[in-house]
Backbone as ProteinMPNN parsed JSONL, in Angstrom:
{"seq_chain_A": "XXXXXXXXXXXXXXXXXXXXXXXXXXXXXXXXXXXXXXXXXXXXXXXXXXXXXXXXXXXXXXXXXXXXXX", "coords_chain_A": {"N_chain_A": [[67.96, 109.513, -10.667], [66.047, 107.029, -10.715], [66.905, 106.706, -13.458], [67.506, 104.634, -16.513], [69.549, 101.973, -17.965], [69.469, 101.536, -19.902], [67.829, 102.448, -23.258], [65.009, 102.269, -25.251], [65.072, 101.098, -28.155], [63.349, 101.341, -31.583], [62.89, 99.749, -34.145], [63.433, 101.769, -37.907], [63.051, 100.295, -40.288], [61.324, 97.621, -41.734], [60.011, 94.787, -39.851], [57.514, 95.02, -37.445], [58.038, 92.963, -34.77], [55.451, 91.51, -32.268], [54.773, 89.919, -29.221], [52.143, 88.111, -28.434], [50.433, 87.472, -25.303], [48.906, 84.882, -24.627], [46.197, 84.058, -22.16], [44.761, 82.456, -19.344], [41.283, 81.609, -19.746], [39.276, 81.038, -17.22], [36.677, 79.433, -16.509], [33.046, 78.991, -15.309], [32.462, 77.08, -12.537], [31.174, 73.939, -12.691], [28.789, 72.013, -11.215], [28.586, 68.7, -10.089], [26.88, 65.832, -9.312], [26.653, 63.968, -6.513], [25.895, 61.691, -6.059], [25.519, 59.22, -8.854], [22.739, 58.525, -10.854], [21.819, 56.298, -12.263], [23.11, 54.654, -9.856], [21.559, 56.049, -7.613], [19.309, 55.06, -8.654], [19.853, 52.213, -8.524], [19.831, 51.713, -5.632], [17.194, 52.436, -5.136], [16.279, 50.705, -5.893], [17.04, 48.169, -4.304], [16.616, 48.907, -1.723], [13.929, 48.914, -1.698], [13.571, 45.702, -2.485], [14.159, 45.056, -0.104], [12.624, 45.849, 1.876], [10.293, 44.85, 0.881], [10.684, 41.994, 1.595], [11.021, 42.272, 4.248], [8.244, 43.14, 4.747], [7.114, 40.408, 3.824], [8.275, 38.367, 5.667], [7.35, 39.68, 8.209], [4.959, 39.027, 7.602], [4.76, 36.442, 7.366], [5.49, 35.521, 10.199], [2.994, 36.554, 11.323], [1.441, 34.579, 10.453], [2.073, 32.44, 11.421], [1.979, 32.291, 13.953], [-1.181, 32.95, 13.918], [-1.603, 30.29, 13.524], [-0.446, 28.773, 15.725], [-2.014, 29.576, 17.655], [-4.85, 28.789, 17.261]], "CA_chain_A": [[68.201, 108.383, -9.794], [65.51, 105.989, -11.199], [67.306, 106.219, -14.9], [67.51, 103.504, -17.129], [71.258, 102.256, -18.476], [69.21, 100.659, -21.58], [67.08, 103.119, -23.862], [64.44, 101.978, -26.15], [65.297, 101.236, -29.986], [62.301, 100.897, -32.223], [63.231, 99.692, -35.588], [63.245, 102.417, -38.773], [62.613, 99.748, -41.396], [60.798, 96.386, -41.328], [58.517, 94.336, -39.27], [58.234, 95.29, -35.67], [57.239, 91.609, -33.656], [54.858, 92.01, -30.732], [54.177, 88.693, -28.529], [50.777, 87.867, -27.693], [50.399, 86.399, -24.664], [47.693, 83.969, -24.194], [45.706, 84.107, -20.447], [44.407, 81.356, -19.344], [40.023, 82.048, -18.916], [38.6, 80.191, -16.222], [35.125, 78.701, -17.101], [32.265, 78.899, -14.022], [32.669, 75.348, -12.066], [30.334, 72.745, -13.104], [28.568, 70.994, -9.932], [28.582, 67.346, -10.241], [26.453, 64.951, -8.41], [27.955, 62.763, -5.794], [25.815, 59.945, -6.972], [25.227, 59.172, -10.415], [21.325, 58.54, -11.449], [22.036, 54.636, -12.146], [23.228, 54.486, -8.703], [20.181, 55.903, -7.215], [17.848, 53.743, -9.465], [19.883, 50.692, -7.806], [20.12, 51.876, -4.154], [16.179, 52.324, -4.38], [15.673, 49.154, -6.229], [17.887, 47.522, -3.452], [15.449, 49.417, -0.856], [12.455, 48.289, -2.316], [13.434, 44.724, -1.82], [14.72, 44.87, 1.36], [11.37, 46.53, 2.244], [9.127, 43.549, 0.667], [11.205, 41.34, 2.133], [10.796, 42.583, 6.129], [6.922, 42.585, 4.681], [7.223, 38.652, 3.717], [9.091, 37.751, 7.071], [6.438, 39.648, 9.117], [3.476, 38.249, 7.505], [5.077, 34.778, 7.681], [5.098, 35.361, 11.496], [1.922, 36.841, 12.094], [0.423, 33.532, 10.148], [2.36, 31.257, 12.315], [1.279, 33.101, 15.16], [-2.269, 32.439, 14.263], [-1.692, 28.997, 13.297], [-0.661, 28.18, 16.598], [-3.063, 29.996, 18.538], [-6.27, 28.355, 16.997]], "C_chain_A": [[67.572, 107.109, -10.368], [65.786, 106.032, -12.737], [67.761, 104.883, -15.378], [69.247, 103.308, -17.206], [70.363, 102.299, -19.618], [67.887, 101.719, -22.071], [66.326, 102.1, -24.764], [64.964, 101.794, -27.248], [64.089, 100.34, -30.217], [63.068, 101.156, -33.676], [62.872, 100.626, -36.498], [62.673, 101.65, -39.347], [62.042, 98.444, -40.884], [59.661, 96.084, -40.795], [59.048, 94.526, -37.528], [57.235, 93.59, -35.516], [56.784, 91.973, -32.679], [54.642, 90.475, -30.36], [53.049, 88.77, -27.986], [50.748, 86.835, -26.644], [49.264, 85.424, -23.635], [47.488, 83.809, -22.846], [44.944, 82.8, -20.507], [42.747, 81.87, -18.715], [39.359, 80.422, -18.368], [36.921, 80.179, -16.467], [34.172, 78.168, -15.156], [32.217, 77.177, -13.886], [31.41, 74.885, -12.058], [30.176, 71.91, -11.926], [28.292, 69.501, -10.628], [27.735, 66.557, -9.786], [26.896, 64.237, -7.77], [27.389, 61.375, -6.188], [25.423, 59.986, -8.184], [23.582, 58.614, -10.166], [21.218, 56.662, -11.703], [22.104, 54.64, -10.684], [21.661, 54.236, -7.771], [19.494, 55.139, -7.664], [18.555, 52.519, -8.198], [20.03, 50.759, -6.483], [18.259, 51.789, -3.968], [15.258, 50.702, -4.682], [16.083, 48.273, -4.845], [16.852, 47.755, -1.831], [14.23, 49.27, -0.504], [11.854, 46.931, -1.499], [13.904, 44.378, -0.618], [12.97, 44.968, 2.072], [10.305, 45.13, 2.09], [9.46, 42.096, 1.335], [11.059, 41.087, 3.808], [9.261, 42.103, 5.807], [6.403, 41.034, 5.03], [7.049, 38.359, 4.903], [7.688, 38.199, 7.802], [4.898, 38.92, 8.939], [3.465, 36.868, 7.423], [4.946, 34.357, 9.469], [3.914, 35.487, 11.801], [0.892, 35.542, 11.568], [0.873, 32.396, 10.789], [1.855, 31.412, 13.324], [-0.186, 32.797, 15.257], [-2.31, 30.66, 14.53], [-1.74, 28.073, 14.878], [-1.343, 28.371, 17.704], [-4.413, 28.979, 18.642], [-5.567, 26.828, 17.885]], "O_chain_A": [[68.306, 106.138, -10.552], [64.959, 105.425, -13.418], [68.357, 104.108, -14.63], [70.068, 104.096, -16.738], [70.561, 103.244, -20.381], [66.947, 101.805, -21.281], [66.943, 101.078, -25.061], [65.661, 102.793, -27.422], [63.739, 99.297, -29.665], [63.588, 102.157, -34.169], [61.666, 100.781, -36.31], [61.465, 101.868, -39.256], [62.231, 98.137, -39.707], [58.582, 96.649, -40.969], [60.042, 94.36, -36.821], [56.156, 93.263, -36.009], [57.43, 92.756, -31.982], [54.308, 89.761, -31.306], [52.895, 89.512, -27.015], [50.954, 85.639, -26.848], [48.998, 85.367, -22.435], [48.457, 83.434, -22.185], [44.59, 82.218, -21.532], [42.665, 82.384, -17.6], [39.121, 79.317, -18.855], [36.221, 81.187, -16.56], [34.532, 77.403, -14.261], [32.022, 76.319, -14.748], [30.55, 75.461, -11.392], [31.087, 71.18, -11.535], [27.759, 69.409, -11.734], [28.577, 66.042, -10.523], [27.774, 63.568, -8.315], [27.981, 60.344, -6.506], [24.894, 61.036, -8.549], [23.368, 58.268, -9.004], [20.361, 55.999, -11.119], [20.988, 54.628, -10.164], [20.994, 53.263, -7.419], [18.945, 54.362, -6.883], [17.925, 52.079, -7.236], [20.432, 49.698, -6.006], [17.812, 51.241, -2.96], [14.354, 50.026, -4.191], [15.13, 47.649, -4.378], [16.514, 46.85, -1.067], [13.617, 49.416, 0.553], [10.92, 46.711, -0.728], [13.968, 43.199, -0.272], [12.395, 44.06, 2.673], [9.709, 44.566, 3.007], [8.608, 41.233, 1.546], [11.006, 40.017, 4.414], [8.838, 41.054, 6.293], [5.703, 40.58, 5.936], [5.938, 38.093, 5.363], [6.873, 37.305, 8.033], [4.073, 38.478, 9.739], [2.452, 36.169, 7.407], [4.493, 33.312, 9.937], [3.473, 34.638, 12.575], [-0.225, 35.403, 12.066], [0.183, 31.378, 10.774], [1.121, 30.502, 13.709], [-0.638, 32.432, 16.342], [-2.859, 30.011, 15.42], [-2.517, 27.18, 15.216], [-1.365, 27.572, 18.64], [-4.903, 28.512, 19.67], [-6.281, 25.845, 18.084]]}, "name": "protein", "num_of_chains": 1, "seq": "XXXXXXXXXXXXXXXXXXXXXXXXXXXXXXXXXXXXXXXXXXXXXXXXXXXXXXXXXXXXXXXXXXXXXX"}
């Protein structure tokens, strides 16, 4: 029932050809960073002066503040 129509033929003489067929290997996934290392540097530089900046401002008030007390 499960017979073939088509039989095998393997060549007597010559070169037999075989196809190799190349797989494709998958290589373990490489995590990335979502921010790059520059970035950070300039988000904390950016942080920094924001930071010295609120400093400034408040110590500009708290010397007006005396100023007009005395």
């Amino acid at each position: 029932m499960a017979e073939s129509k088509f039989r095998e033929v393997l060549p007597k003489q010559g070169m037999l050809a075989v196809e190799d067929v190349s797989t494709m290997v998958l290589c373990k996934p490489k995590l990335l960073p979502l921010k790059s290392v520059t970035l950070e540097k300039l988000e904390k530089m950016q942080r920094e002066a924001r930071e010295t900046i609120q400093q400034q401002e408040q110590f500009a008030q708290e010397s007006s503040k005396s100023v007009t007390v005395q």
